[in-house]
C-alpha positions in Angstrom: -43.7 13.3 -15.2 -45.1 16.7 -16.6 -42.9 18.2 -19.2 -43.0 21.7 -17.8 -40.6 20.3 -14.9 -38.2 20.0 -18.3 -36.4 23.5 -19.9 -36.9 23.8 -23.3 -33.9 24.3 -25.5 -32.2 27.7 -26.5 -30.4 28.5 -29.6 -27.0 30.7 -30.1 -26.1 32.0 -33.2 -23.0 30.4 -34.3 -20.9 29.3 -37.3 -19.0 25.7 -37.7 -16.1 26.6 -39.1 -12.7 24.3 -40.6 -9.2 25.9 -39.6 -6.1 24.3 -40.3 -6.3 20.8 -39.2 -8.9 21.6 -36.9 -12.6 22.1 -36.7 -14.7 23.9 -34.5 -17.4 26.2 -33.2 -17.3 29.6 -33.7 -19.1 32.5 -31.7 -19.6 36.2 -31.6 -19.3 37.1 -27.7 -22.5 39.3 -27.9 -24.2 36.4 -29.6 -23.7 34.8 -26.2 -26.1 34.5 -23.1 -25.9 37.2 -21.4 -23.9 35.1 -18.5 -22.0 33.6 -20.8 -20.6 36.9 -21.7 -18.0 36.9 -18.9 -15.3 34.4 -18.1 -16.4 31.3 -15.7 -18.6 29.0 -14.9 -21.5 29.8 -17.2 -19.7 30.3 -20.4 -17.7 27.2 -19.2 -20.8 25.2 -18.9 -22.4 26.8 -22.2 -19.9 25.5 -24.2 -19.3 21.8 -22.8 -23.0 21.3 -23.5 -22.0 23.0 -27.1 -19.6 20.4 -27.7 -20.8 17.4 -26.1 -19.0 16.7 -23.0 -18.1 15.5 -20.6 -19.1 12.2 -22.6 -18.3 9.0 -20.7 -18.3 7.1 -24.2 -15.2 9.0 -25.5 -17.6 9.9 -28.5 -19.2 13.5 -28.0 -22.8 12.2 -30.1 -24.6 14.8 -28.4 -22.9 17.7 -29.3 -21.0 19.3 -32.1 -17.5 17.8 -30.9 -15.6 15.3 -33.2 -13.9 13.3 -30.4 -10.6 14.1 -31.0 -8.2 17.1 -29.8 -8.6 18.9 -33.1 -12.4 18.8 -33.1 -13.3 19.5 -29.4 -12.9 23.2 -30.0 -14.7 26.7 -29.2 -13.9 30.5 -30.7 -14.9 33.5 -28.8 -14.6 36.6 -31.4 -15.1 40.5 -30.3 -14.3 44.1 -32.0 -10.6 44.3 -30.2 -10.0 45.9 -27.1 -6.6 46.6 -27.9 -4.9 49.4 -29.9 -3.8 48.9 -33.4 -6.2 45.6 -33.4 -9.0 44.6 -35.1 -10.5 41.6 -33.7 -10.1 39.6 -30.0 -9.6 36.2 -30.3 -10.3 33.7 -27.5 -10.0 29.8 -28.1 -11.4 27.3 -25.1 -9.9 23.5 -25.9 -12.7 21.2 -24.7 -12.3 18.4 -22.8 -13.9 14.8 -24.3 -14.5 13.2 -21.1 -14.4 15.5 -18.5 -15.9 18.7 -17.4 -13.4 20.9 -18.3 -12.3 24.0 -20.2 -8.9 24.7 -21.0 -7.8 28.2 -21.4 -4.1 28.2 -21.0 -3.0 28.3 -24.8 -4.2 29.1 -28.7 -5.2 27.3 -30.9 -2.8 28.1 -34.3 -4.8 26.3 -36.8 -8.0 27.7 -36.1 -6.5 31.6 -36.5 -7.1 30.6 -40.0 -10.3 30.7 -39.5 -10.1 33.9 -37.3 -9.7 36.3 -40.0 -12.7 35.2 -42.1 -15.0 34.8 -39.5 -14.3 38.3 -38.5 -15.1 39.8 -42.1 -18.0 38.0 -42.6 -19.7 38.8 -39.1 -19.3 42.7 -39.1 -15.9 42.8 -36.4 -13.5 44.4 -39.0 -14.4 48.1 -40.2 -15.4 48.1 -43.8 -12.8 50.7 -45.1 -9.7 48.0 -44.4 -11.9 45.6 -46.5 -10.5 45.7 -50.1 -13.1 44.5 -52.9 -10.9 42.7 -54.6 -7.0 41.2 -53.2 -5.9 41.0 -49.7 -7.7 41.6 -46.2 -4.7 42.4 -43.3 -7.0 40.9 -40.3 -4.8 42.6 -36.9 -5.7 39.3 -33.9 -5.1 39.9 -30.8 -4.7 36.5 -29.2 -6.4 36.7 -25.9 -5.4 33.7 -24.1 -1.2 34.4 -24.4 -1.5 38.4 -25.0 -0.4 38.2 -28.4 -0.4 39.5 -31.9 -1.0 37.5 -35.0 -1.6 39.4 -38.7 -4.1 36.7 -41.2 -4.0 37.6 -44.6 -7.2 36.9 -46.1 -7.8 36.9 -49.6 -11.0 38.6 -50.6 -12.7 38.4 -54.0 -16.1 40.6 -54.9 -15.7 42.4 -51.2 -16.3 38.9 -49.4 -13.7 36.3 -48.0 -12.7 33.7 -50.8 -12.5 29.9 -49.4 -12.2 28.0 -52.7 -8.7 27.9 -54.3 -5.8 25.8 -54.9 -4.0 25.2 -52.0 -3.7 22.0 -50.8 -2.9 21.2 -46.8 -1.7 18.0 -45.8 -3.8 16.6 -43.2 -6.6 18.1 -45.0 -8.8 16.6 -48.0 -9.7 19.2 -50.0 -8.0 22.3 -51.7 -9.0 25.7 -50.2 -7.9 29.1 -50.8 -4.4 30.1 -48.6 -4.3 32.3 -45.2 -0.8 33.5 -44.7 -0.7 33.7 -41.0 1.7 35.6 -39.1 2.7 35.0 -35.1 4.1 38.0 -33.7 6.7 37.9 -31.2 5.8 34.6 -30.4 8.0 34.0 -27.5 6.9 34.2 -23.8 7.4 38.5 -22.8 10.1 38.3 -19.8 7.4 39.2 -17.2 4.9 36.3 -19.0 3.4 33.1 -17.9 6.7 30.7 -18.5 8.8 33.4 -18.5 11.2 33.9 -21.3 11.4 31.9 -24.7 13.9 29.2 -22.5 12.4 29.0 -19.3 15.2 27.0 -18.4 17.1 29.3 -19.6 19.0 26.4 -21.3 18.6 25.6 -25.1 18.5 21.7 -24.0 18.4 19.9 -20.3 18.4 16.8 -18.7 14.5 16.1 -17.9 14.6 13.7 -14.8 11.3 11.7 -14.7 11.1 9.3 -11.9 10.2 5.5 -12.5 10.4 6.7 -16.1 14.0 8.0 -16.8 16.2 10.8 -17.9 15.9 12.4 -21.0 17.5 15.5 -23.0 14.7 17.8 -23.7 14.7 21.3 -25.7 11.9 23.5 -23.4 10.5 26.3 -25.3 7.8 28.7 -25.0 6.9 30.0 -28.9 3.8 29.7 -30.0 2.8 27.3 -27.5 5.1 25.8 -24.8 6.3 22.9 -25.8 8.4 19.6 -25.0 11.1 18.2 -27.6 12.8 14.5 -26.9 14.5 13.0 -29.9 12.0 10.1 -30.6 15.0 7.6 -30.3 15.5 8.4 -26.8 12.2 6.9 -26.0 12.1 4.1 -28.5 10.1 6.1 -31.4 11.9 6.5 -34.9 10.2 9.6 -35.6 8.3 8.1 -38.7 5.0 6.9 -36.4 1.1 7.4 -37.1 -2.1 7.9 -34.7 -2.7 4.1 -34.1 1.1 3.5 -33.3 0.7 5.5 -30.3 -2.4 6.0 -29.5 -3.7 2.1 -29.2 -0.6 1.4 -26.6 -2.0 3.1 -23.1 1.4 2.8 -21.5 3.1 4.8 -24.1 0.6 7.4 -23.6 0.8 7.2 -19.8 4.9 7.6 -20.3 4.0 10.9 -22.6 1.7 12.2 -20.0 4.1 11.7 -17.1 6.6 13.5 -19.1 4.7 15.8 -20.2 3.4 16.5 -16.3 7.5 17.0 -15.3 8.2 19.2 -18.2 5.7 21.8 -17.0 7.1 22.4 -13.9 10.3 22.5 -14.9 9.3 24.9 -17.1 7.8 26.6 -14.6 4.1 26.4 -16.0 2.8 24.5 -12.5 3.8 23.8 -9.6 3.0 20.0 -8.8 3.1 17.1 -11.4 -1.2 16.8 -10.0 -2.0 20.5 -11.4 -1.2 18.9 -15.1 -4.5 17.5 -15.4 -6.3 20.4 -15.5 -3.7 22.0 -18.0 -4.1 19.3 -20.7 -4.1 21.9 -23.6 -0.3 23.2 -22.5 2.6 22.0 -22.8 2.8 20.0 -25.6 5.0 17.2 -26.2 6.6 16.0 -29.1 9.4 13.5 -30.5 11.8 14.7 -33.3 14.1 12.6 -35.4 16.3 13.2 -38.5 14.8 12.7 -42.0 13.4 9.6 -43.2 11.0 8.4 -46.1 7.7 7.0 -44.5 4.0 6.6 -46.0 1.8 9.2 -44.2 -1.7 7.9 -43.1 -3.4 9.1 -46.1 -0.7 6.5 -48.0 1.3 9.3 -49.6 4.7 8.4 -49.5 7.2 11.5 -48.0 10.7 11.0 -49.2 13.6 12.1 -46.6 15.1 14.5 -49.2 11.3 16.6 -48.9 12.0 17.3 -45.3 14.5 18.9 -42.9 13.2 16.8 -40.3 10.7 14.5 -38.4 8.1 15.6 -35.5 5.7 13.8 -34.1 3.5 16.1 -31.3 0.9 14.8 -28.7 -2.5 17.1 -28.1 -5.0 16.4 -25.3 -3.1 13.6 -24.6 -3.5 11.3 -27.5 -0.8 11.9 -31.0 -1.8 14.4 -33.4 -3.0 13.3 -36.7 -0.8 16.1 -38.4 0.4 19.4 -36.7 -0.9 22.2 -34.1 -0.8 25.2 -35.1 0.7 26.7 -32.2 3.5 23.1 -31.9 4.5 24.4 -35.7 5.5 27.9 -34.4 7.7 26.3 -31.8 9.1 23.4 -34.3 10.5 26.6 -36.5 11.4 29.0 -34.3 13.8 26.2 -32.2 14.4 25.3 -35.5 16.0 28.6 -36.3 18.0 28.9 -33.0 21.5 27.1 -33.2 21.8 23.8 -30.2 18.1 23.2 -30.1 17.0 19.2 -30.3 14.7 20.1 -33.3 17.8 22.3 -34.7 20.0 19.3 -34.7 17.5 17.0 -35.6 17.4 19.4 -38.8 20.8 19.2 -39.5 22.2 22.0 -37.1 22.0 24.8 -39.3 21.5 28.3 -38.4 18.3 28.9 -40.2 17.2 32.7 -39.4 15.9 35.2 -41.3 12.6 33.6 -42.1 14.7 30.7 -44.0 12.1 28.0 -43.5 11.9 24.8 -42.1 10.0 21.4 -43.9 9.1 19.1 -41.2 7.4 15.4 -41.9 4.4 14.5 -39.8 1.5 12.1 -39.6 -0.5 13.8 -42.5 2.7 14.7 -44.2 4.4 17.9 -44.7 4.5 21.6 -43.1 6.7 24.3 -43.9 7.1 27.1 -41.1 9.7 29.8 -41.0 11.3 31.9 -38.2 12.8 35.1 -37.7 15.1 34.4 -34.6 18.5 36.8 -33.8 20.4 36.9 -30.4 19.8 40.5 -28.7 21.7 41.2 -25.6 22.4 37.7 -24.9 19.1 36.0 -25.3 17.3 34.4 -28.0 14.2 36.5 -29.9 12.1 36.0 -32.4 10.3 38.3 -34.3 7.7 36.0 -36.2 7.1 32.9 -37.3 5.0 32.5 -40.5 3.0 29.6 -42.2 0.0 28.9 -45.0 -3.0 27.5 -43.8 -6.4 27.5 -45.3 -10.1 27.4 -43.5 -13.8 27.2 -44.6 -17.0 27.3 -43.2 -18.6 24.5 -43.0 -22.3 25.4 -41.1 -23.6 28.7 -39.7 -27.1 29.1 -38.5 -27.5 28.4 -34.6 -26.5 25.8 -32.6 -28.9 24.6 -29.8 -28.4 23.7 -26.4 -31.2 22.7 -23.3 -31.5 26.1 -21.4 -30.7 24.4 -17.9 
């Protein structure tokens, strides 16, 4: 067969970029095709091939994917259409093994990375660019409609990765990223309503053939599904393979999971949750406990306030979204909530933190929450996080 009949490859700029606990692939949107540009089936099908999927073998080897939920991931950056902004911030979550973009929720660890990308690639206006100290990056999160501030430190007027500041889940020390989540809550008028779409602080979640199970439904940050791990057998203190090798158990969580989000409103058949995979999440909370984290660090019970254990994608994180952390403090700071119990019930507002104990080992998130005519609000949630390149150049994909 003549090779002519075969397209020859065509290369995007792009940049490989650590956030967080994630990884992924970074973009400028005018760096795109030109049909990529626009939301649907070509940027869609751009950025599977990007990735490496769908990939029957679970293993994205063509592509720049990593095979798990925190490595099948793609940033679309912009100057901000929005007032009082600086950068738009778009995050697809990439299915492994199916043809499919998910553009329901954000991605929290990866707005580390948002900030520093932006500097570097000419999106923030040189003038708000200090030579030396602190960079205030203003995101506009394009996927919820929301507003997160990323402080990035800058040394000799360009973005400083190196430092000291070590990230469990995460090898190396990097330099720290205070990120900020405005108003993370669902707006009244949102997708999922307010911050309780329930409008219950915990409910009785009926899953048929499965059981019934109290559950704290919030939408902060991401929405999100608590169940106190002992309700379904878990003692909090479980890694990856403890889950992830038993298929039932992941089954049950899906199933829940499917319930959950139309109870909270976010579909309207238990079918449409597999093409929303990204959101909700679910996770399992439990009181304090010492446990050896995967990386054989031991955490000691009196580190944390609690345990949480969250699922992405479908399989259990190996430490903590971004987005789930947002939700585990701001339910944290809201009196009657399963994670505020779990953590000892107290009223922990005014930014008082949280310490929570997962796979990796330990994240510390605070939340501003107060009760304003009758319903709960939060102002912002706030964590450290840290992110790096890792590649830029161009990434190359068969022009078909």
């Amino acid at each position: 067969m003549s090779n002519h009949l075969f397209p020859p490859q065509i290369k995007v700029a792009a940049t490989y970029m650590r956030g967080g606990t994630s990884k992924g692939v970074f973009f400028r949107l005018l760096d795109l095709p030109a049909a990529a540009q626009v939301a649907g089936p070509a940027r869609n099908a751009l950025l599977l091939r990007v990735i490496g999927s769908p990939d029957a073998y679970g293993k994205q080897i063509d592509g720049m994917g990593g095979a798990t939920s925190s490595t099948s991931k793609t940033v679309i950056l912009s100057k901000s259409t929005q007032a009082d902004h600086d950068v738009d911030y778009l995050f697809g979550q990439v299915a492994i093994d199916k043809p499919f973009v998910d553009w329901s929720g954000n991605c929290g660890n990866l707005t580390a990375a948002v900030g520093a990308f932006a500097i570097s690639n000419g999106l923030i206006d040189g003038d708000r660019i200090p030579q030396n100290g602190v960079c205030t990056v203003r995101i506009w999160q394009a996927n919820i409609s929301k507003t997160i501030i990323a402080h990035v430190p800058i040394t000799n007027g360009e973005v400083q990765e190196t430092g000291d500041f070590e990230l469990d889940g995460v090898t190396f020390p990097a330099a720290e990223v205070q990120i900020e989540f405005m108003n993370p809550a669902a707006d009244e008028d949102g997708d999922g309503g307010s911050m309780f779409p329930t409008g219950n602080l915990v409910d009785v979640l009926d899953v048929p053939g499965i059981g019934s199970f109290n559950a704290t439904m919030i939408n902060a940050g991401i929405p999100t599904i608590f169940i106190n791990a002992e309700d379904l057998g878990y003692t909090g203190t479980e890694l990856q393979d403890d889950i992830n090798s038993d298929n039932a158990a992941l089954a049950k969580f899906e199933t829940i999971r499917a319930y959950g989000a139309v109870r909270m409103g976010l579909i309207s058949h238990i079918d449409e949750a597999a093409s929303r995979q990204h959101t909700p999440k679910i996770a399992i909370v439990a009181k304090p406990k010492t446990y050896v984290s995967s990386s054989g660090k031991t955490v000691n019970a009196d580190e944390i306030d609690l345990l949480v254990r969250a699922l992405s994608m479908g399989k259990l994180h190996h430490a903590m979204m971004g987005t789930a952390a947002v939700a585990i403090g701001t339910a944290a700071a809201i009196p009657g909530t399963l994670v505020n119990l779990a953590a000892g019930g107290d009223t922990k507002d005014k930014i008082d933190a949280v310490r929570f104990g997962h796979p990796s080992g330990t994240l510390r998130v605070g939340a501003e929450a107060s009760m304003v005519n009758g319903e709960w609000t939060v102002v912002k949630a706030i964590m450290s996080r840290s992110a790096r390149v890792l590649m830029e150049g161009f990434v190359r994909v068969p022009a078909a």
